[in-house]
NUVEXVO-394546 format. One record per residue: residue in one letter; x, y, z of N, C-alpha, C in turn. Coordinates in Angstrom, 1 decimal. Example, Ala and Ser with C-alpha at 12.3 -4.5 7.8 and 13.67 -1.06 7.14 Angstrom:
2
REC code     nu     nv     nw    cau    cav    caw     cu     cv     cw
REC    a   13.2   -5.7    7.8   12.3   -4.5    7.8   13.2   -3.3    7.8
REC    s   12.8   -2.2    7.1   13.7   -1.1    7.1   12.9    0.0    7.9
This chain:
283
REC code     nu     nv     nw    cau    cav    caw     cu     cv     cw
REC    x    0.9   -1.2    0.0    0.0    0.0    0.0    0.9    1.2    0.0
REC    x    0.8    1.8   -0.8    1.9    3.2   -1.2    1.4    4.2    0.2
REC    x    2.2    4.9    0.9    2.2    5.6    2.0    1.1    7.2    1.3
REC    x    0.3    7.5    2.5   -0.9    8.4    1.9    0.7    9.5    2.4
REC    x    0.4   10.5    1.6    1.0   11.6    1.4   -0.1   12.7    2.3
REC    x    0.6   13.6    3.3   -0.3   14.6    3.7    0.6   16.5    3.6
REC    x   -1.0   16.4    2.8   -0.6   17.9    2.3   -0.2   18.9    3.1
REC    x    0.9   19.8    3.5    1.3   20.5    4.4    0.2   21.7    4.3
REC    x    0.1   22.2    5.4   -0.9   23.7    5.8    0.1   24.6    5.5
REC    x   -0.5   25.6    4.5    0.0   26.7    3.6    0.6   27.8    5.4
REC    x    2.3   28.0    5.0    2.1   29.3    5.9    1.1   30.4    5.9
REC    x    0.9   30.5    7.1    0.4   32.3    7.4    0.2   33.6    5.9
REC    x    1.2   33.3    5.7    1.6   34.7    5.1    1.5   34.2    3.4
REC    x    1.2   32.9    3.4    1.0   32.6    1.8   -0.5   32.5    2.3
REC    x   -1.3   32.1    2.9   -2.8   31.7    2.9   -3.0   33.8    2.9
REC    x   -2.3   35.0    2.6   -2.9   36.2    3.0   -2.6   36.9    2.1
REC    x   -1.6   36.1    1.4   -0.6   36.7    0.7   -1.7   36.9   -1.2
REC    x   -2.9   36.3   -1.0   -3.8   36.8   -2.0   -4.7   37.8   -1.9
REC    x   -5.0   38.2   -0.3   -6.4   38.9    0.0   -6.2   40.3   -0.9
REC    x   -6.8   40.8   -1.1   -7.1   42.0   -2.0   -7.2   43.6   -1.3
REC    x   -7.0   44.5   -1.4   -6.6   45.5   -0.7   -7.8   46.5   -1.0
REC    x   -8.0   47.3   -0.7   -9.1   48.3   -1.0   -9.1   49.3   -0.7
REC    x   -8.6   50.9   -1.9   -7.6   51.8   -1.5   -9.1   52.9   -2.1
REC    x   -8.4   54.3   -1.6   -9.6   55.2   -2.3   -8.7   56.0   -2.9
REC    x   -8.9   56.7   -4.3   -7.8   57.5   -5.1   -9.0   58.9   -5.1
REC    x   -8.6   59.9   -4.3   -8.8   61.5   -4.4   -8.2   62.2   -5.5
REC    x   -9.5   62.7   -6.5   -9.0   64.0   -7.3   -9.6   65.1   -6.5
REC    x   -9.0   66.2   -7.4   -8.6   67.9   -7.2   -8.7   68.4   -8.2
REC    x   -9.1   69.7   -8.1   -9.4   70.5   -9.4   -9.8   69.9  -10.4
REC    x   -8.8   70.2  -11.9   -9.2   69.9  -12.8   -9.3   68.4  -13.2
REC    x   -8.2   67.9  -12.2   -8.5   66.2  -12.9  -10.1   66.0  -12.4
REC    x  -10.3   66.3  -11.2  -11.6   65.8  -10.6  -12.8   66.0  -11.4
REC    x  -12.9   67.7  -11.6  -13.4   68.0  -12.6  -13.8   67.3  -14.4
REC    x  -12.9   67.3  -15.2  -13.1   66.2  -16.1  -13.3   65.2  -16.2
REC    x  -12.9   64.2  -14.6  -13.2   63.1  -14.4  -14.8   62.7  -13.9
REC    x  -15.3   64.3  -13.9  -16.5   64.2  -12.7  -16.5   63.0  -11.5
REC    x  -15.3   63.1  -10.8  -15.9   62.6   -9.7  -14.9   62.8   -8.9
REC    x  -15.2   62.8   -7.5  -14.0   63.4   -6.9  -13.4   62.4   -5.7
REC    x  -13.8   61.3   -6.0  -13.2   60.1   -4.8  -13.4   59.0   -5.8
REC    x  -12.6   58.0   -5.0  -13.7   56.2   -5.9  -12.3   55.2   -4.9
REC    x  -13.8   54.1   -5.0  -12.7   53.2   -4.4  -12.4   51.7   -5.4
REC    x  -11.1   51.7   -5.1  -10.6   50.7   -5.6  -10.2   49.7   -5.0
REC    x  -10.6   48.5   -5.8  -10.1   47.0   -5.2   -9.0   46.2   -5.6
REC    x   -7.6   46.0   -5.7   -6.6   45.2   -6.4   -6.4   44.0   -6.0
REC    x   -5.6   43.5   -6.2   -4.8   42.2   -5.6   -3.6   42.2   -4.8
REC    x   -3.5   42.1   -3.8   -2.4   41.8   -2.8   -1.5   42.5   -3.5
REC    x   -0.1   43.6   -3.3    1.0   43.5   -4.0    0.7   45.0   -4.8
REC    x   -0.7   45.2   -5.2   -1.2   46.6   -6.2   -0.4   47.6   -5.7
REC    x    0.1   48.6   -6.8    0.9   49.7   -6.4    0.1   50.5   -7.0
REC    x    0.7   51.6   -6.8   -0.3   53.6   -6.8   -0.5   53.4   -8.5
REC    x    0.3   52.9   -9.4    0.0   52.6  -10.5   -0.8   52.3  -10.9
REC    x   -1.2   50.5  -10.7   -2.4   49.7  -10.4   -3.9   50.5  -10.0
REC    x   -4.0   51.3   -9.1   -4.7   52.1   -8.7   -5.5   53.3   -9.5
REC    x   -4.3   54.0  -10.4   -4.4   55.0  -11.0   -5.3   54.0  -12.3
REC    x   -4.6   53.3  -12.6   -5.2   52.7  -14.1   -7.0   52.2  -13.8
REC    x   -7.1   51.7  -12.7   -8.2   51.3  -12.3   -9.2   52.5  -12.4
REC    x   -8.6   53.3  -11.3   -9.6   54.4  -11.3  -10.1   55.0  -12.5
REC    x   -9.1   55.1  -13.1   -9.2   56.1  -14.6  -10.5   54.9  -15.5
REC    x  -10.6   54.1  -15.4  -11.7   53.1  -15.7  -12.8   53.1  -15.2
REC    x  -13.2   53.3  -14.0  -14.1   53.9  -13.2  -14.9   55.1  -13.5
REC    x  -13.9   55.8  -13.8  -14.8   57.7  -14.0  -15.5   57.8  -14.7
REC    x  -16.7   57.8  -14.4  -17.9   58.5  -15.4  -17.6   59.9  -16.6
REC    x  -16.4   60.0  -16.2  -16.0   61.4  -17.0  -14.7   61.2  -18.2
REC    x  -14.0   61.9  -18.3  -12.5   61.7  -18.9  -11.8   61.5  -17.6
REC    x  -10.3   60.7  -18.3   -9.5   60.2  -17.2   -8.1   60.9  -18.1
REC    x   -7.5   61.8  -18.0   -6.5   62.6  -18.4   -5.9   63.5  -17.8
REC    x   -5.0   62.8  -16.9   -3.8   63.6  -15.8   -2.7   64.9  -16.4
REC    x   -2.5   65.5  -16.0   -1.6   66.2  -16.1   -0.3   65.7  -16.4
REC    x    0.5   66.3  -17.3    2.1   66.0  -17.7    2.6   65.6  -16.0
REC    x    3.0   66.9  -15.9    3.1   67.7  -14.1    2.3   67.2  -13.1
REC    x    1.5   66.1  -13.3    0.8   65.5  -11.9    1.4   64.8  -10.9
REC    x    1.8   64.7   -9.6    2.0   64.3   -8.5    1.4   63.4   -7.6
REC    x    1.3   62.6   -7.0    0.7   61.8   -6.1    1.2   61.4   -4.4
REC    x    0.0   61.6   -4.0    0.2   61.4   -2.6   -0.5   59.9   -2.1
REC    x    0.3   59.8   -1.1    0.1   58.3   -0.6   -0.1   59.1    1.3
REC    x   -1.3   58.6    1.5   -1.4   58.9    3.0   -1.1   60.2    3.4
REC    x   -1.2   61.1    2.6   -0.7   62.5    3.1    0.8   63.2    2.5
REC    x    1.3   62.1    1.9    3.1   62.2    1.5    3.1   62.1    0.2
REC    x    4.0   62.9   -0.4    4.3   62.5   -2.0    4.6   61.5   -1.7
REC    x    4.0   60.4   -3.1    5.1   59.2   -2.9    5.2   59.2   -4.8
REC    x    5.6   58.1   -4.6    6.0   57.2   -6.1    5.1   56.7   -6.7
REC    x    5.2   56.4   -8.3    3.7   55.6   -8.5    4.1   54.0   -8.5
REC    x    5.2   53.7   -7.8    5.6   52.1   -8.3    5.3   51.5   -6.3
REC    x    5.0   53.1   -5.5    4.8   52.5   -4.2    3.5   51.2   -4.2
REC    x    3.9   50.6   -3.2    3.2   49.5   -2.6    2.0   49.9   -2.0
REC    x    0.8   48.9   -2.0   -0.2   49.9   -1.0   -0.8   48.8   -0.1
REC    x   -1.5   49.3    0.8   -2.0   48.4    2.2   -3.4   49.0    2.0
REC    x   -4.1   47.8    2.5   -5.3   47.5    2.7   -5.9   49.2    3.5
REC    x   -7.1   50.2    3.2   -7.3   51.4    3.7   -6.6   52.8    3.2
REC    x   -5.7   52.7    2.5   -4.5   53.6    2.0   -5.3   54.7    1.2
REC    x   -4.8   55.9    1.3   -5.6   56.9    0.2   -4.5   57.7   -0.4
REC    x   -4.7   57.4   -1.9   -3.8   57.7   -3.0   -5.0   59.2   -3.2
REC    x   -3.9   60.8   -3.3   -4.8   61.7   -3.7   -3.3   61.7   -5.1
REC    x   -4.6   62.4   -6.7   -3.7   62.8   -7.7   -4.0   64.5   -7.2
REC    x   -2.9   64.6   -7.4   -2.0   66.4   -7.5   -1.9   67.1   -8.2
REC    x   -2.8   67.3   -9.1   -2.6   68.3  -10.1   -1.7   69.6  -10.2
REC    x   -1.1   70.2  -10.6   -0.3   71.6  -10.5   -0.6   72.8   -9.9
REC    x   -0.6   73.2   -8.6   -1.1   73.7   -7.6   -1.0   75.7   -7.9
REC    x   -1.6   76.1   -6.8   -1.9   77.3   -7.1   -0.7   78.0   -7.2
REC    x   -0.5   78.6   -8.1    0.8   79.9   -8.3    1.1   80.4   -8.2
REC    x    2.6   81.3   -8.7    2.6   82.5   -8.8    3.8   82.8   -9.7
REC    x    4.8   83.6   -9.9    5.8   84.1  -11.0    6.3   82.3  -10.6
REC    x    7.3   82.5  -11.7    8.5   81.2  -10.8    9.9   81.7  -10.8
REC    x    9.9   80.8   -9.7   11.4   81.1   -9.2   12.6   81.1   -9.6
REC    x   12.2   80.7  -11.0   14.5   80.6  -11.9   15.1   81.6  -11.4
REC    x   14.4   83.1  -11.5   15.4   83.7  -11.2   15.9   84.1  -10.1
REC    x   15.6   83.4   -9.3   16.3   83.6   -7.3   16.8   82.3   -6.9
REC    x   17.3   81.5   -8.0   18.4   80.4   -7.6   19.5   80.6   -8.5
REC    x   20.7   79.7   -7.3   21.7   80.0   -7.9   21.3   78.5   -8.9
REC    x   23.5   78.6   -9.3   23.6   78.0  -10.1   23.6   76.3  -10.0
REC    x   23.3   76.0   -8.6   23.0   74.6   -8.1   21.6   74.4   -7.5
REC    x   20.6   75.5   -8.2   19.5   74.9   -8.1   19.0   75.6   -6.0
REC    x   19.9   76.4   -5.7   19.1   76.9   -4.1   19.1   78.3   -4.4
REC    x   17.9   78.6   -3.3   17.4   79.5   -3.4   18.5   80.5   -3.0
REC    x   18.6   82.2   -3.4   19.7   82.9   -2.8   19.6   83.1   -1.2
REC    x   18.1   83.4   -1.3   18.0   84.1    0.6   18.5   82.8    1.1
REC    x   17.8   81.3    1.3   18.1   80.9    2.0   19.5   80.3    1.8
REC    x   19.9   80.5    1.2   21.8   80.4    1.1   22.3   81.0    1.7
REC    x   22.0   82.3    1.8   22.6   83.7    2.2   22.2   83.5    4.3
REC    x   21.2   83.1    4.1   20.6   83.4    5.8   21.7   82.3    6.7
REC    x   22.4   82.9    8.1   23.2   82.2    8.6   22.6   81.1    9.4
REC    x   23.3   80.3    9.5   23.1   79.2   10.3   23.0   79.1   12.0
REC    x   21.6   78.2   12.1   21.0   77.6   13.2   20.8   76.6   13.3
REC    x   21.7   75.8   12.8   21.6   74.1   12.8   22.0   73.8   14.2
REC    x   20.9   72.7   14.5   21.2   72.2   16.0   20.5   73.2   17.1
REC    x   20.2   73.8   16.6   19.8   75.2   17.7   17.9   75.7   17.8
REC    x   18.0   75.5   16.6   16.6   76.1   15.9   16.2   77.2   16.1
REC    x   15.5   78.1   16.2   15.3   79.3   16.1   15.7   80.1   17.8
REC    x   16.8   79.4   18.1   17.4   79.7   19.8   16.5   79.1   20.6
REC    x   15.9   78.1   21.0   14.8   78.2   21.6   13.4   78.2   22.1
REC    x   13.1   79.0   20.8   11.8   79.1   19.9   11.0   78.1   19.4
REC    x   11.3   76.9   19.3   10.3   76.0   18.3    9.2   75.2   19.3
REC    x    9.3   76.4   20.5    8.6   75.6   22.0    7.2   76.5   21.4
REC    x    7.4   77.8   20.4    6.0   78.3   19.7    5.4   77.8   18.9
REC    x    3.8   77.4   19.7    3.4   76.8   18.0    3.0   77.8   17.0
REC    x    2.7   77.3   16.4    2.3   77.6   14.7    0.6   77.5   14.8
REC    x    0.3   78.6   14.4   -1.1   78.7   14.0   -1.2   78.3   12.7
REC    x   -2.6   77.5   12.1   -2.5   77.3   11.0   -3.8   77.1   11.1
REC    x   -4.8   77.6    9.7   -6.0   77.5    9.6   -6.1   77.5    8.1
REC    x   -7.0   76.8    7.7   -7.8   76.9    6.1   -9.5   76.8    6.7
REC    x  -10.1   78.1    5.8  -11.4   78.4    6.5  -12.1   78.7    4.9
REC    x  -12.9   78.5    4.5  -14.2   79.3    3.7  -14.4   80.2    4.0
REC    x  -14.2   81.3    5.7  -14.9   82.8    5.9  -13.8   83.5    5.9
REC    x  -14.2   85.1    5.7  -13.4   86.2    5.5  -12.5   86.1    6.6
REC    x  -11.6   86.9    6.1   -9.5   86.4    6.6   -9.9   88.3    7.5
REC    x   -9.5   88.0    9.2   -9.2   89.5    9.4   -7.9   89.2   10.2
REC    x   -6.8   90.2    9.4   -5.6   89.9    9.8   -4.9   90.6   10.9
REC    x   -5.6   91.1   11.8   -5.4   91.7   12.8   -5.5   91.1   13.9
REC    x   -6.2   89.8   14.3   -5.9   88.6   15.4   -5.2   87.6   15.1
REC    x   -4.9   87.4   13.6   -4.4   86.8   13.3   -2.5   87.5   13.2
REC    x   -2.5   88.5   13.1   -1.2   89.2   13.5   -0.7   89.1   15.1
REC    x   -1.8   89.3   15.8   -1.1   89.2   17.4   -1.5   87.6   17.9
REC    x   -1.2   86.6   17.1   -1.1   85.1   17.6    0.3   85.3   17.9
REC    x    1.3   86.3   17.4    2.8   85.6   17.0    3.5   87.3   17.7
REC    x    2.3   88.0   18.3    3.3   89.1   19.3    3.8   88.3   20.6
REC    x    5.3   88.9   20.9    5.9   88.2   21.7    6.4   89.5   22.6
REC    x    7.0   89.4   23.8    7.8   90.3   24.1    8.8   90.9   24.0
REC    x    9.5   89.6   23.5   10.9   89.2   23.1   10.8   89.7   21.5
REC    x    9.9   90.0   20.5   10.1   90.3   19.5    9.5   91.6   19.2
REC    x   10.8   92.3   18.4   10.6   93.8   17.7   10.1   93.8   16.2
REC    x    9.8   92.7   16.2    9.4   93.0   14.5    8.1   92.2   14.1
REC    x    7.0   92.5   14.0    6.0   91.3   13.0    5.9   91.6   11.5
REC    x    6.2   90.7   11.0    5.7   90.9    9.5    4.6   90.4    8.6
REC    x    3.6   90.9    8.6    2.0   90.5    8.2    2.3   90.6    6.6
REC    x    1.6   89.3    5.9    1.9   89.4    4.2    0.5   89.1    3.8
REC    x   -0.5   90.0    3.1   -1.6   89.7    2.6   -1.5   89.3    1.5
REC    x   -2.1   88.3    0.9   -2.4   87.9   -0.8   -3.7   88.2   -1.1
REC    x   -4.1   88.8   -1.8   -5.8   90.3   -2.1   -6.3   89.6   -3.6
REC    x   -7.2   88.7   -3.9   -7.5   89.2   -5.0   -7.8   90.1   -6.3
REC    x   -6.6   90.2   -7.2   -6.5   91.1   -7.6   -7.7   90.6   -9.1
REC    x   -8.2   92.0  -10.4   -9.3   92.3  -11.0   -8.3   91.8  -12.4
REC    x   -7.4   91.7  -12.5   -7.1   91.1  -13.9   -5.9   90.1  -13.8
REC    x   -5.6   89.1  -14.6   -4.4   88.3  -14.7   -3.7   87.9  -16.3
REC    x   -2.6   88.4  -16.7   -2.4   88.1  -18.1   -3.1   88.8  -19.3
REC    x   -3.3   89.5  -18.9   -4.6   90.0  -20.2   -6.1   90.1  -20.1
REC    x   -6.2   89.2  -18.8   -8.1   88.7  -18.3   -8.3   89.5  -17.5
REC    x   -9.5   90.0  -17.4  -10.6   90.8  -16.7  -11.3   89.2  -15.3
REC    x  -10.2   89.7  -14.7  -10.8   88.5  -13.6  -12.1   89.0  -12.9
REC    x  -13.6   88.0  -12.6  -14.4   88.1  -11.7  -14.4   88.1  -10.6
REC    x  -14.0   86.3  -10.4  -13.1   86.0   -9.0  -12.4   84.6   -9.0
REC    x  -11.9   84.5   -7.3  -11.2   83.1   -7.4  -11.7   81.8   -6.6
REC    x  -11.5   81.0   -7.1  -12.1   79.7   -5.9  -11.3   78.8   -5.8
REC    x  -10.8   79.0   -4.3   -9.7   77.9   -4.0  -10.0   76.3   -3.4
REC    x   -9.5   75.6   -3.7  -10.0   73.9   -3.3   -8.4   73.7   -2.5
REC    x   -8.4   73.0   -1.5   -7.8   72.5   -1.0   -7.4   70.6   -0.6
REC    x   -6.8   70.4   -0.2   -6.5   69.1    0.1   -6.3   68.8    1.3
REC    x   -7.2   69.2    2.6   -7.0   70.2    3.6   -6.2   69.2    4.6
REC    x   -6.4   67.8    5.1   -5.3   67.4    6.0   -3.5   67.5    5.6
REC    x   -3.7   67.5    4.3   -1.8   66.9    3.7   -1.5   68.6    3.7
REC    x   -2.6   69.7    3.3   -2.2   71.1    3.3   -1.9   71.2    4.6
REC    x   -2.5   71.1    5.7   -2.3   71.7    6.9   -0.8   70.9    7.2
REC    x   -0.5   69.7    7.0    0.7   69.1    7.4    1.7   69.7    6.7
REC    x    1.5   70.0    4.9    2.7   71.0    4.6    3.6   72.1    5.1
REC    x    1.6   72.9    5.7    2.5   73.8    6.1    3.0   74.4    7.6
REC    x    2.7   73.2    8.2    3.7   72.6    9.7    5.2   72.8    9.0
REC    x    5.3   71.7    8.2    6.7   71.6    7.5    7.5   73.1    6.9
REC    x    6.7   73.5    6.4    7.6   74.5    6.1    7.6   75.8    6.8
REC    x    7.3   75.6    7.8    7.1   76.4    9.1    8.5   76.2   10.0
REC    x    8.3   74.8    9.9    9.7   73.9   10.9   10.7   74.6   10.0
REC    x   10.9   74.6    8.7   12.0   74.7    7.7   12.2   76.2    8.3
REC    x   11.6   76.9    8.6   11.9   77.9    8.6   12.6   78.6    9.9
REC    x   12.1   77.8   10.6   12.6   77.9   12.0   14.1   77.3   12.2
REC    x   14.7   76.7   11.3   15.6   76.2   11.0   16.6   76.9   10.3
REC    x   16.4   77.7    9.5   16.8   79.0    8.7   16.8   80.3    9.5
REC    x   16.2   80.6   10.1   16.0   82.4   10.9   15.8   82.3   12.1
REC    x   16.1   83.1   12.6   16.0   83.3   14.5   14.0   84.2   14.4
REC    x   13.4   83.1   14.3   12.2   83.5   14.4   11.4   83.5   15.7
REC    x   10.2   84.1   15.4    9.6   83.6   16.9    8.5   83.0   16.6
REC    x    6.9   83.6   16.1    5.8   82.9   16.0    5.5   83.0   14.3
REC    x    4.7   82.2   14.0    4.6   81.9   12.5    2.9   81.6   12.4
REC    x    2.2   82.3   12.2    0.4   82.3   12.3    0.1   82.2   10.5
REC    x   -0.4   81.5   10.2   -0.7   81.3    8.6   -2.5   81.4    8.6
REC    x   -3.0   81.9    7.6   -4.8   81.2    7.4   -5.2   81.7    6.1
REC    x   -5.6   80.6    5.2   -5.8   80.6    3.5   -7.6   80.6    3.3
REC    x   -7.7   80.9    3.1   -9.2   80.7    2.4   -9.0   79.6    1.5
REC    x  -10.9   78.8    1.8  -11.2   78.1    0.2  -12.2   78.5    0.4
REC    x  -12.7   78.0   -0.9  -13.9   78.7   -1.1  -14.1   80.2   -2.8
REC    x  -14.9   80.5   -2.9  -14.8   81.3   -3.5  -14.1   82.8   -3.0
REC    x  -13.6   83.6   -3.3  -12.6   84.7   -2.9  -13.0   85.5   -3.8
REC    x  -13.8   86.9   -3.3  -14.0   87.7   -4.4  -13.0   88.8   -5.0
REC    x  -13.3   89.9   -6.0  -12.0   90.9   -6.3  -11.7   91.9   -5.1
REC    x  -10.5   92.3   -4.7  -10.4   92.8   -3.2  -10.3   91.9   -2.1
REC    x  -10.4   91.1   -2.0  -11.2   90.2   -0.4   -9.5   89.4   -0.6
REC    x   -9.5   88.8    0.7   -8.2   88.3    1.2   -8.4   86.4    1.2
REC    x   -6.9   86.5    0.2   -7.3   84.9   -0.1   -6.0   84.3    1.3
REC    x   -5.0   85.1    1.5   -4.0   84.4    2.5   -3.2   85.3    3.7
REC    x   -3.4   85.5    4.8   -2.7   85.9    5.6   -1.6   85.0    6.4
REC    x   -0.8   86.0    6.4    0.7   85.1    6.9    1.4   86.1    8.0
REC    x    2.0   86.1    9.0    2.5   86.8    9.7    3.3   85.9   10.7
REC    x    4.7   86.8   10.8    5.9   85.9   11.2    6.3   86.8   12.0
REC    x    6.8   86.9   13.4    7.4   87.3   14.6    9.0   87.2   14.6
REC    x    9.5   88.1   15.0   11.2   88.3   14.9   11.7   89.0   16.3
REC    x   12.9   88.8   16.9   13.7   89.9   17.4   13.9   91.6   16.5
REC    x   14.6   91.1   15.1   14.7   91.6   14.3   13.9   91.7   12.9
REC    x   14.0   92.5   12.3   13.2   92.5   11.1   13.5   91.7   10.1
REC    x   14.9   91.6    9.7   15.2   90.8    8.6   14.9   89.5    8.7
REC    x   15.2   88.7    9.5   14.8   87.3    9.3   13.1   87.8    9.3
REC    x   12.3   88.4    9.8   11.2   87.8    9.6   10.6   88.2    8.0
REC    x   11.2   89.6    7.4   10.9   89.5    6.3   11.2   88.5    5.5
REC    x   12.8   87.9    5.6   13.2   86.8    4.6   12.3   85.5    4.5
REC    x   11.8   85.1    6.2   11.3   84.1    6.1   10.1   84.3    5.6
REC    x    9.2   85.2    5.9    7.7   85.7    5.2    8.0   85.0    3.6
REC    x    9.0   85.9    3.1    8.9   85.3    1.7    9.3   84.1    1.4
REC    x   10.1   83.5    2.2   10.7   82.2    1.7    9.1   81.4    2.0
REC    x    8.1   81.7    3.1    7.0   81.0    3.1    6.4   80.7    2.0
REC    x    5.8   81.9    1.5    5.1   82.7    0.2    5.5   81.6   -0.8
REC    x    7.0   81.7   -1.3    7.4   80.9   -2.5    7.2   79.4   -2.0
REC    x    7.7   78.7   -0.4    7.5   77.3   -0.1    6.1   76.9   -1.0
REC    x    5.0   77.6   -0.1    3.6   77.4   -0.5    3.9   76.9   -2.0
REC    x    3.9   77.5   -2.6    3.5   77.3   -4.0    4.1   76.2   -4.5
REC    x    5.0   75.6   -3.9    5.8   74.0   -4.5    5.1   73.3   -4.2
REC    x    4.9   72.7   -2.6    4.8   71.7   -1.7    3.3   71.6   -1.3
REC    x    2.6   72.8   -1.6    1.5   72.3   -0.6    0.1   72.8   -1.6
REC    x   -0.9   71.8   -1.4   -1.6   71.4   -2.1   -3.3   72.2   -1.9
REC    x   -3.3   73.0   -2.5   -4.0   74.4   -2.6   -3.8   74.5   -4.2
REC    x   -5.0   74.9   -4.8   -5.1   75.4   -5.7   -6.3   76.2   -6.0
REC    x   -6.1   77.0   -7.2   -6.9   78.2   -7.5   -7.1   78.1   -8.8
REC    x   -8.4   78.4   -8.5   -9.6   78.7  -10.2   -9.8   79.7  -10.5
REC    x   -9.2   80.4  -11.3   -9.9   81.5  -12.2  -10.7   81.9  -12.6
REC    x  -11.9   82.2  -12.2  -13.2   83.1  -13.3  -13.1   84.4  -13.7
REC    x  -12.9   84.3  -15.0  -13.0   85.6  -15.6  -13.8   85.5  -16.5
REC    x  -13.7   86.8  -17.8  -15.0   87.4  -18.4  -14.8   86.3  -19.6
REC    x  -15.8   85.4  -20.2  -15.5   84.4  -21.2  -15.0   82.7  -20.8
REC    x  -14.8   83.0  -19.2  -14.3   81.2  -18.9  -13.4   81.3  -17.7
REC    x  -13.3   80.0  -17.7  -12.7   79.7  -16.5  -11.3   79.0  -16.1
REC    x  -10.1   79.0  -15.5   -8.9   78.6  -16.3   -8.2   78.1  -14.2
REC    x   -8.1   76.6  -14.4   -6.9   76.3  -13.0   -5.6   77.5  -13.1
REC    x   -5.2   77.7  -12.4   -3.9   78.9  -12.5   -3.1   77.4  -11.3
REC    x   -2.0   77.6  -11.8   -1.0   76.8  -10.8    0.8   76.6  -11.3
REC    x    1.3   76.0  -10.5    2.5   75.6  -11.1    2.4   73.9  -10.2
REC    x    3.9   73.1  -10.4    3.7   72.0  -10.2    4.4   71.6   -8.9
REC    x    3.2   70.9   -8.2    4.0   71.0   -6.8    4.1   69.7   -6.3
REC    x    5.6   69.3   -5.2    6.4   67.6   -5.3    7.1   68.1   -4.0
REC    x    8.1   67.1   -4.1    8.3   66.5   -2.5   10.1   67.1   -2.9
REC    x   10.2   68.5   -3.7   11.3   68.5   -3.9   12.0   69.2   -2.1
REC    x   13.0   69.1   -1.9   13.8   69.3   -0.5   13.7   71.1   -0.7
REC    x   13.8   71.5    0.5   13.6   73.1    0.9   15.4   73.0    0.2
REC    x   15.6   74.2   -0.2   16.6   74.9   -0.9   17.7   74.9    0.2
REC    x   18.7   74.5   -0.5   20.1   73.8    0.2   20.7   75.0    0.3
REC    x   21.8   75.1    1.6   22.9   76.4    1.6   23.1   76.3    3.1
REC    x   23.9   77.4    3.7   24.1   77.5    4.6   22.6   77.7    5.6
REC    x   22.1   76.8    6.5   20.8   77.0    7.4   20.5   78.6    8.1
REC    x   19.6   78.7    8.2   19.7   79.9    8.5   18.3   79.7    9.8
């Protein structure tokens, strides 16, 4: 009688190693827009990457599925890759090219950093002397921006200098007769950006408090789409850092703006990624 053979029990991790994952992929602006729809969830196979994901979805949309050259992707709140891995619950948002402004070629040097923060001396290991025990205000709201309490979040006693920076809706762009603007956000990974480039900065300048609050929502001509105000001993670092905010924003953090003007309506942005804050001496 030939000996019965008994089948071994599959490890753990091979009996799991098929189950199927189930991720949700977030559009924004315009992809969302042409896609008409602005979430969807997706089911893969064990192993599915942000790729996998993307292709799926784009099959899904009741609308067009046509990304940007310049599109970006976030995994859980972080740029990632599109060849990343994903886990069961995971939320892939696409990143369209985010709200703008001039661009920066001409305030880097010739290795690609910015001049100020090249130029600003170094506080490595130190952080802003002591300072990073202040938090950071940070708000994204739908209602009107008054930058007057929002300026004394970041009075200190210890500081002689605030620097308040309004961004105003302005009535024309390029040649357009603008009506107004409507900003969309991405509002957990935005608020997290701009913790980050808050910290960057505090790392760069002898700062003291740093209060930020953006509108979404529609923003009419005149009306205030972003107040920012940064606390100093002295003046200069808090101006430098004010601006080095201003330009951070526009790379890294995920806010964008719609144009209405007379005849149509146009995304305004540049393209924004997980590139590193501008190298040089810390300041």
């Amino acid at each position: 009688m030939p000996p019965i053979l008994k089948r071994r029990p599959k490890p753990k991790s091979a009996q799991t190693a098929a189950t199927p994952v189930t991720v949700t992929v977030r559009l924004f602006a315009g992809v969302r827009e042409r896609a008409r729809a602005a979430a969807l969830s997706v089911t893969l196979p064990s192993g599915g990457t942000v790729e996998d994901a993307l292709l799926a979805a784009g099959k899904g949309v009741p609308g067009e599925w046509r990304l940007p050259t310049q599109v970006m992707i976030a995994l859980n709140g972080e740029y990632a890759g599109r060849d990343a891995r994903l886990s069961d619950g995971d939320e892939i948002a696409v990143i369209p090219p985010v709200s703008g402004g001039a661009r920066r070629r001409a305030t880097r040097n010739g290795r690609g950093q910015d001049a100020r923060a090249a130029s600003a001396p170094s506080l490595q290991g130190r952080g802003s002397r002591g300072r990073s025990r202040l938090r950071p205000h940070i708000r994204l709201t739908d209602r009107p921006l008054d930058p007057a309490p929002i300026a004394e979040q970041v009075r200190t006693e210890r500081d002689g200098a605030i620097v308040t920076f309004l961004g105003v809706t302005r009535d024309h762009n390029d040649g357009r007769r603008v009506a107004y603007l409507e900003y969309e956000a991405y509002q957990p990974m935005a608020e997290q950006k701009i913790a980050e480039i808050i910290a960057e900065m505090k790392t760069r300048w002898d700062i003291g408090g740093v209060a930020v609050a953006h509108r979404t929502g529609r923003v009419d001509i005149g009306e205030t789409s972003m107040v920012l105000a940064v606390s100093a001993a002295h003046r200069r670092p808090a101006f430098e850092a004010a601006l080095y905010f201003v330009d951070r924003l526009k790379e890294i953090v995920p806010i964008w703006k719609k144009e209405h003007y007379e005849g149509g309506t146009m995304w305004i942005g540049e393209t924004p990624g997980s590139k590193p804050p501008a190298a040089g001496r810390k300041a």
